[in-house]
C-alpha positions, 0 to 999 in steps of 0.5 A, spaced: 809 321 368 807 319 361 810 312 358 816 316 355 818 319 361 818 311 364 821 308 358 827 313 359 828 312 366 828 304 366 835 305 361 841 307 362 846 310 357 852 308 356 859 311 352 863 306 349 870 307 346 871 301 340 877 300 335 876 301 328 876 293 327 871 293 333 867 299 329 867 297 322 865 289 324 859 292 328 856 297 323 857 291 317 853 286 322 847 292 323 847 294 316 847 286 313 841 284 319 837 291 318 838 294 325 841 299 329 847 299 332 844 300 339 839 294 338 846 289 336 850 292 341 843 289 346 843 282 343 850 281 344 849 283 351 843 277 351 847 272 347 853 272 352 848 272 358 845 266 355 852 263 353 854 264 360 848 262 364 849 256 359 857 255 361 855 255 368 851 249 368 857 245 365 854 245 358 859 248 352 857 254 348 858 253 340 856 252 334 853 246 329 851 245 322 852 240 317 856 240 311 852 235 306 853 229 310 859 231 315 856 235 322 860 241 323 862 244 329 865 250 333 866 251 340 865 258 342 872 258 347 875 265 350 868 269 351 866 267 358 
């Protein structure tokens, strides 16, 4: 069996029925970062993991950043 026939074996395929709202939000994030669809979809999928192997551990998912002086932040809430 060559590397191919492996590479294909070690995936699974998957049909996904997305709205339109769904739809349209992932094409524009593939087009703006320059990946496919497919390749977005599977960092989604390792982002919730980590945020849920995160949560686990009593931690909170979101996100920070700083607007001039004033920290920001947003809990990522209803995901997990």
């Amino acid at each position: 069996m060559d590397k191919k026939e492996q590479a294909a074996q070690s995936r699974s395929r998957l049909t996904l029925d997305l709205s339109n709202r769904m739809t349209s939000a992932l094409n524009e994030y593939a087009d703006k970062h320059g990946v496919t669809k497919a390749e977005a979809l599977r960092n989604a999928v390792e982002l919730l993991v980590a945020a849920d192997k995160a949560a686990a551990q009593g931690l909170k998912v979101g996100a920070w950043g700083f607007e001039g002086q004033q920290r920001l932040e947003r809990e990522f809430i209803g995901i997990l």
